[in-house]
N, C-alpha and C positions, 0 to 999 in steps of 0.2 A: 429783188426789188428794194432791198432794206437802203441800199447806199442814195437811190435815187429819193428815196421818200424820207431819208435821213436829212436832207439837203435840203428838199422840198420843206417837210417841217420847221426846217430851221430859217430858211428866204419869208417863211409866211409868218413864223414868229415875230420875225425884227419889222414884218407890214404892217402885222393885227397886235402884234402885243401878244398875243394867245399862243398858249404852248398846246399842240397836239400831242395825242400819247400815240404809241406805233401802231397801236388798232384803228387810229382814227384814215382810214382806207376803205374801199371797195372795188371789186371787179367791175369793168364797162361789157356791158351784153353783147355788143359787135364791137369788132376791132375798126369797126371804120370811124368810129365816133371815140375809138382810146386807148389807150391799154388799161389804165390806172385812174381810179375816182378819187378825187378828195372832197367828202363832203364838207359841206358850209355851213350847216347849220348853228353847232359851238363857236365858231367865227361871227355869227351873224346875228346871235346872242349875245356876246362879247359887246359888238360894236354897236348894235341898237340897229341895226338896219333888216330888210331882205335877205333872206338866204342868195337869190339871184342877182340882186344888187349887186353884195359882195363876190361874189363869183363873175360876174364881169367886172368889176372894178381890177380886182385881186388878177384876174389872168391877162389884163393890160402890162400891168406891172414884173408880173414875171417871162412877158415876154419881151418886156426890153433887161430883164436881166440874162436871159435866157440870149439874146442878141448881144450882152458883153462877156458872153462865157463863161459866166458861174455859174451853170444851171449844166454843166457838160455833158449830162447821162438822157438831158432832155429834150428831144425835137421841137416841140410845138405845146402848148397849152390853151385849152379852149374853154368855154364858160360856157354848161350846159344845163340849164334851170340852176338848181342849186349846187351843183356840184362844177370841180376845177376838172375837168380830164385831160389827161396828161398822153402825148404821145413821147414813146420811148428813141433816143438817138440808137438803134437799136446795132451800129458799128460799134459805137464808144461802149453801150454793154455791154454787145456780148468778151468784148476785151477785158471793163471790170469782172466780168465773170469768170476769164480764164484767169486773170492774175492771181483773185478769191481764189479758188481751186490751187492753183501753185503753191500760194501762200503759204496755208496748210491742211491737205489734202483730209485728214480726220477730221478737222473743224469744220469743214469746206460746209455754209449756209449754215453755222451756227452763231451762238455770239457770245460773250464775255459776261452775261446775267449770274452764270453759275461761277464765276473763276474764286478759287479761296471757300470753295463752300463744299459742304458733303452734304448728300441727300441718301438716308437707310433707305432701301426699299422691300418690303417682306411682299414677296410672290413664290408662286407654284403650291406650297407647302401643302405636299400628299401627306395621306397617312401611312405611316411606316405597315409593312408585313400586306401590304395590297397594292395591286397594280396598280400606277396612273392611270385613268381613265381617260379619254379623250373630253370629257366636263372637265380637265385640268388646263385643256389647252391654254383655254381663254386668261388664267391668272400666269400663266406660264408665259406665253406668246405677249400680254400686254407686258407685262412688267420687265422682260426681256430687253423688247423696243423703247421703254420709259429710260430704261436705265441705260442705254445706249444714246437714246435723247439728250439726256441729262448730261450725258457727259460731250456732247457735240455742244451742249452750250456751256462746257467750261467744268462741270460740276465733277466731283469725287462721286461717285457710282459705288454704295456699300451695297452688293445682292446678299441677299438673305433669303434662304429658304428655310421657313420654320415648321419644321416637322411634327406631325402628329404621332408624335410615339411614348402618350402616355394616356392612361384609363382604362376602362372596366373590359375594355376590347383586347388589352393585353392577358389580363385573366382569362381570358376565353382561351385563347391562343396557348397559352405554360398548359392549360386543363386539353387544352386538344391535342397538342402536341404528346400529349404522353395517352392519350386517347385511339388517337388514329393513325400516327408517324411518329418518325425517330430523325435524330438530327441527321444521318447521314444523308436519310431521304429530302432534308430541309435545306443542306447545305446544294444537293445536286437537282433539288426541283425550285429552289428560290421561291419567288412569290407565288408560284403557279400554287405550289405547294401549300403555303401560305393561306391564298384563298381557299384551296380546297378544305383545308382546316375548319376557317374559319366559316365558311357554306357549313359545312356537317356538322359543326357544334351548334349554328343557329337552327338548324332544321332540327336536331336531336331535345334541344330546348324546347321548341316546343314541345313537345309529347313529354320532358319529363322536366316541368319547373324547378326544380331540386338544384340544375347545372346552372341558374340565375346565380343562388346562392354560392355554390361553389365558386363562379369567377369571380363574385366581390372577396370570397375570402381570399382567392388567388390574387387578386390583384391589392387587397388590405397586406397579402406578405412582402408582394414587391415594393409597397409604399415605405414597410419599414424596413427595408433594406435587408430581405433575409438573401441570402447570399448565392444560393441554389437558382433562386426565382429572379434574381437580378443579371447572373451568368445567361441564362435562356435568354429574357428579355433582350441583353446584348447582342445576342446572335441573332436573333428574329431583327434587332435593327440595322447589322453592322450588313447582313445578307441584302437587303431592303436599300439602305443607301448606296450598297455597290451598284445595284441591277438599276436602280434611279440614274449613277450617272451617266449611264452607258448611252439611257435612251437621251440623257440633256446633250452628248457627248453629240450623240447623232443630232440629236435640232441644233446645234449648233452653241446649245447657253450653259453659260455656265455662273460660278457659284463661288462665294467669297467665303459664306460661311454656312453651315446646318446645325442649325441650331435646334431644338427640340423645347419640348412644352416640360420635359421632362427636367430639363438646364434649370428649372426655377420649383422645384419640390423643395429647397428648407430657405426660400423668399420669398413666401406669401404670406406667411403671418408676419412680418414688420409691414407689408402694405396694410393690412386689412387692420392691425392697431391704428394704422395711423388716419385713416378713416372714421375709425371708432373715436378717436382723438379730435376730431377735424371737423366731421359730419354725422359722425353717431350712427348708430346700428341698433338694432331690435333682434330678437328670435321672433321667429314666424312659424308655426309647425313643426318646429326642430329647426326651422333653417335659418343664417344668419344673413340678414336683410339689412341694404341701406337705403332711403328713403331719403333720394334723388332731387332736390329743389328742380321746379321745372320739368321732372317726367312723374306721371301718373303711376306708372311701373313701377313696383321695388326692383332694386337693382339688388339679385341673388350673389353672395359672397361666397356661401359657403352648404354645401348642402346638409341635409337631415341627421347622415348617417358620418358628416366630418370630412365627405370628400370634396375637393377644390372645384371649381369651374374657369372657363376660359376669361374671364375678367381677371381672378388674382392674376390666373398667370401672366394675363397680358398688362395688368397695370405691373407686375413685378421685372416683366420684360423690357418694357418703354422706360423702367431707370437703372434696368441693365447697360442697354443700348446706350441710351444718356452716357454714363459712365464709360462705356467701351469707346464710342465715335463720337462723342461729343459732335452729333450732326445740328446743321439748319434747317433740317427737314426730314419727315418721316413719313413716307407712302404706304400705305398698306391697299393694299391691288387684292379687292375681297370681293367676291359677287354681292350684288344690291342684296343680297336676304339678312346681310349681317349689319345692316344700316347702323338699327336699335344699337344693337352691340357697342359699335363705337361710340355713335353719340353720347353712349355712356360714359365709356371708358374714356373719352376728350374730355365732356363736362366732371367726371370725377377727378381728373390730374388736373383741370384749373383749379378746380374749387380747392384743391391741395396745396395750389400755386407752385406747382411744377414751372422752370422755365422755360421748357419745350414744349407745353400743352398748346401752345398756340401753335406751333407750326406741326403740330399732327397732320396728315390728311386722308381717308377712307375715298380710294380713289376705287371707285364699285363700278360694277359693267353688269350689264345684262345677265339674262341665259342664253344655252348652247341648246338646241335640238338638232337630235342625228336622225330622222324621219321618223317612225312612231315609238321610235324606243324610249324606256323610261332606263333610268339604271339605279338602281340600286345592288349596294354593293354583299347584303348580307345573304341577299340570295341567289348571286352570282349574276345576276342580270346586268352588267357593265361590258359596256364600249372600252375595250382596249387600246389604248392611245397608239401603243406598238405597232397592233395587228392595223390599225388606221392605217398609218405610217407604209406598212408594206403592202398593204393594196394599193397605195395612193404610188408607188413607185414601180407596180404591178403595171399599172394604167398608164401611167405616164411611160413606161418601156414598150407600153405595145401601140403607143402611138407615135412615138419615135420610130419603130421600126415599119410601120408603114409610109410616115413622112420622110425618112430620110435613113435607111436600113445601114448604108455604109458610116454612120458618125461615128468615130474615132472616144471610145471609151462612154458607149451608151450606157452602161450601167452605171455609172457614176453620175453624166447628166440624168438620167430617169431620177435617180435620189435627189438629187438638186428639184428637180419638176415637182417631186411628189409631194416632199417636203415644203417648198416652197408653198404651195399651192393648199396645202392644208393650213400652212401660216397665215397666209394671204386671206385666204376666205374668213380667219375671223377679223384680223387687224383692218381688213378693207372697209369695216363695218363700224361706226363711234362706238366705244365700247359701252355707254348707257344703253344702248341697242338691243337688244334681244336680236340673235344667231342661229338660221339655220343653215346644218349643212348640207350642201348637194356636189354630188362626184361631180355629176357634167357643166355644171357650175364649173367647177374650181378647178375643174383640168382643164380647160379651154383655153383653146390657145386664140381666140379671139373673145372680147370685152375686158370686165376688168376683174382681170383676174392676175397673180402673179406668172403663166406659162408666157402669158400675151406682152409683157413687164422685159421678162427673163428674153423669150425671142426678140423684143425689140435692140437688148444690150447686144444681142447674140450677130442680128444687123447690121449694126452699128460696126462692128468687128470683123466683117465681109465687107460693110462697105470701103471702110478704112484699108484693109489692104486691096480689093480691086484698084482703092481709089490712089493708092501709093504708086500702085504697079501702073496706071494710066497715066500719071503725072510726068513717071516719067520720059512719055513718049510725046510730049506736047512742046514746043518749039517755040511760040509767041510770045513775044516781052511781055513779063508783066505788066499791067493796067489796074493803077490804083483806082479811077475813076470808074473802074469796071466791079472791081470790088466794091466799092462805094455803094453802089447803083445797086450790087445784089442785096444788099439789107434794108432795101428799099421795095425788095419783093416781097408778097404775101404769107406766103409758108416760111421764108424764113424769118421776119420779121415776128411772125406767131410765134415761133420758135426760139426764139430771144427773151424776146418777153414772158413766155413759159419757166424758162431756164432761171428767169432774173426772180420769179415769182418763188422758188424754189426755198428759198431764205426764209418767205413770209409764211410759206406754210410750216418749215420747222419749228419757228417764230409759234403760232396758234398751237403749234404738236407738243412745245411744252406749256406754252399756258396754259392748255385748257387737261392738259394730261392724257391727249389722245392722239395716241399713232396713226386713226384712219387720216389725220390731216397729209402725214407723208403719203405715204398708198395714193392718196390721190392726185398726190404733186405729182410720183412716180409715174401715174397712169396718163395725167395730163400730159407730160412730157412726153413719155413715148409716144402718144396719139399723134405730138406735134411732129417729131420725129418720121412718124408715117404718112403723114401729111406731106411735107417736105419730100420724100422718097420719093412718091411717086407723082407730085408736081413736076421735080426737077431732075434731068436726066445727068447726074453723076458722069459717068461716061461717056457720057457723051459731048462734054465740057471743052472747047479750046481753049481757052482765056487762063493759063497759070494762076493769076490772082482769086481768079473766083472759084477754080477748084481748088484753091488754097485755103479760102476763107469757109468753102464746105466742108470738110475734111477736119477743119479746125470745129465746128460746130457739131460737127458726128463725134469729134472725142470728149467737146464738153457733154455731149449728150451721155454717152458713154457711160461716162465717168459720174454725170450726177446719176442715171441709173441705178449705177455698182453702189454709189453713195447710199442712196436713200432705199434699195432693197437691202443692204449692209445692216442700216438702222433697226430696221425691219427683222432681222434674224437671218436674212432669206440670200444664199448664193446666188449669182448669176455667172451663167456659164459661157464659156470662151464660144464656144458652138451650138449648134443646136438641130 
């Protein structure tokens, strides 16, 4: 809908004087009264009048320009209390919509906001020597689609995944490992191995406080670099990032760079001087405090006993980065718990007068709940993202093989379902949201869920060839008038105007930094799509033009599909 409201915008500016911004839009409730709202109200402000006033005035006007052809994407516009509604020339769009799509197929409903610009974005970032959990999804699965986002609207896409592979959790591990296992067992049980480790030393801890001590001193030799204790710690991470990309490999994301907390062990003391330089510090009980203009909180620098915490690193990170990607922007995709954290870490880099401190952003989402589990990880109690993964393709294969046993490389679509469908169920959600998961939810192949998404593409691509293979048994001259006529009917006209709306949702998906916007464009469309289906008899078409003009609408369909589950993370499969 961007081209026609681009247009629209610009016929009402040269009216009212008043420039509209691209948000300035709303949905009409029935399609019989519009496709597209423009309200009045800033127009009606502007000029001292009635909101209603100016909306009859205003849709006089643009219907005699609309009558000399500058209004080309536009049928009709009506004045409806305060609001212009707009009916869609829903021929001439869906046309601007295939040429968009030709033009250039990656782009396709994106726009030029981002071109010449880089945005870092730090998501996923598991702890090293432990399994992803399926609480990773949620920073994994948005940041994923953010940064696929970003780059439909032009932008340079830096993924970062910054890894937890450093602290007092690694002394536990050098102290277990030589406790309970030997590398070779480390090397062929991976994280399994790993966790089990790490379970036995927490549970051993308690009953004998003494191995507290021991992992700080274990983890005091890795700090200073004794050479024994840095060799292990390498293999505990280098083990850890392999089996990480395996599972990114299978969701389909991947990764620019892994970066670690560990990258910035001899750059936090020139942050923390220059702090002390800038905005001054205190000791506190041993620990080194800055006392934060505007937060009540001291903001902890450095603990009691000399160890770092995640601010150095991360103010020593963000002029890492700076220096590396000289970006316009830097997302951090962190669950809401770590709000505080940032706020700090933004308002300490202004006050230092960084020139990136302003386009920081702590782009935070909810929690995940997986029915009553809780997970914690030190007592093994964690949701395996994996084992998720393979029940979720478990289920999706055994309902493919009752709906349709003969499809041609079911196991590869079930993986596409499974996966999908664990994606889908959180990104369908705004991610300020709080997430729970449910199987029969998310494998459904009807409501809105990615199976329901996935079958619609999969439609699309049956009906495209029945519809190829009927074409060419039909005899009749084409009939442009006949053509004409069908955009003029209800489902398909729905279905135009869905398709046109596709831009505006990407449009909101990076503004607001939230993927459910696509997911719902995706879902909107298909609906229309099955709407369409089974209004109109495909098949049963005589008129060349008009199953020409279907056929052409079933591959834009298609195709924004594939687009916007693309975005998303999520395959769609040829069958289904």
């Amino acid at each position: 809908m961007r081209a026609l409201l681009q247009n629209l915008h610009r016929h009402l500016h040269a009216l009212s004087g008043v420039e509209l911004a691209e948000a300035d839009w709303a949905p009409v409730p029935r399609r019989e009264l519009g496709d597209v709202a423009i309200p009045c109200f800033k127009l009606a402000k502007a000029l001292g009048k009635a909101p209603p006033q100016v909306a009859q005035e205003l849709a006089q006007k643009l219907k005699e320009i609309i009558d000399a052809g500058q209004l080309p994407l536009a049928r009709e516009v009506r004045a409806v209390g305060p609001y212009l509604n707009v009916f869609v020339a829903a021929e001439a769009y869906a046309r601007e919509i295939g040429q968009s799509l030709a033009r250039d197929p990656r782009r396709y409903g994106g726009s030029r906001k981002g071109d010449g610009k880089t945005v870092v974005i730090d998501f996923s970032s598991p702890n090293v020597a432990k399994e992803i959990g399926l609480h990773h999804i949620r920073s994994t699965a948005l940041g994923n689609a953010l940064a696929n986002i970003a780059e439909c609207h032009g932008y340079k896409a830096v993924r970062l995944n910054y890894l937890g592979d450093w602290g007092t959790t690694h002394g536990k591990l050098i102290l277990g490992l030589k406790m309970y296992s030997d590398e070779s067992k480390l090397e062929g049980g991976g994280l399994k191995e790993m966790l089990d480790i790490y379970v036995r030393f927490n549970r051993d801890e308690k009953e004998n406080p003494k191995l507290s001590e021991d992992a700080k001193e274990a983890f005091r030799k890795l700090e200073e670099g004794d050479a024994e204790s840095r060799r292990i710690w390498k293999l505990f991470r280098d083990i850890s990032i392999r089996e990480f990309k395996r599972l990114y490999d299978r969701l389909g994301i991947r990764f620019d760079h892994f970066d670690g907390e560990s990258l910035y062990n001899d750059r936090m003391e020139p942050r923390i001087k220059e702090i002390q330089d800038k905005i001054g510090t205190r000791v506190s009980e041993g620990a080194l405090v800055c006392d934060l203009p505007g937060h009540k909180i001291p903001v902890l620098l450095r603990k009691d006993d000399g160890a770092s915490l995640y601010i150095t690193r991360d103010l020593a990170a963000a002029e890492d980065r700076w220096e590396r990607f000289h970006p316009d922007h830097y997302w951090y995709v962190v669950a809401v718990q770590q709000k505080l954290h940032f706020q700090q870490l933004f308002d300490i880099l202004k006050i230092l007068g960084k020139p990136y401190a302003a386009n920081m952003e702590h782009v935070w989402f909810g929690m995940l709940a997986f029915g009553s589990k809780t997970m914690k990880t030190r007592e093994g109690n964690v949701i395996i993202l994996k084992d998720v993964l393979d029940e979720a393709k478990t289920r999706a294969r055994a309902a493919i093989d009752a709906k349709n046993p003969g499809l041609a490389r079911a196991d590869e679509v079930a993986e596409m379902i499974g996966t999908g469908a664990v994606l889908f169920s959180d990104l369908s959600q705004h991610r300020t949201h709080d997430v729970s998961f449910d199987w029969d939810k998310a494998l459904s192949f009807e409501g809105d869920t990615a199976p329901f998404a996935q079958y619609s593409h999969a439609r699309c691509n049956s009906l495209l060839r029945k519809g190829e293979a009927h074409r060419a048994t039909l005899t009749a001259a084409p009939d442009a008038a006949a053509r004409s006529a069908l955009f003029e009917e209800e489902p398909v006209r729905n279905l135009v105007t869905e398709l046109g709306f596709y831009a505006s949702y990407l449009e909101r998906a990076l503004a607001d930094r939230d993927p459910s916007q696509v997911a719902t464009s995706v879902l909107v469309v298909a609906k229309a799509m099955n709407h369409l289906y089974h209004k109109v008899r495909f098949l049963d078409e005589k008129q060349p033009a008009r199953l020409e003009a279907l056929l052409e609408l079933t591959r834009l369909t298609r195709d924004t599909l594939a687009h916007g589950l693309d975005l998303l993370g999520i395959r769609a499969p040829e069958e289904m």
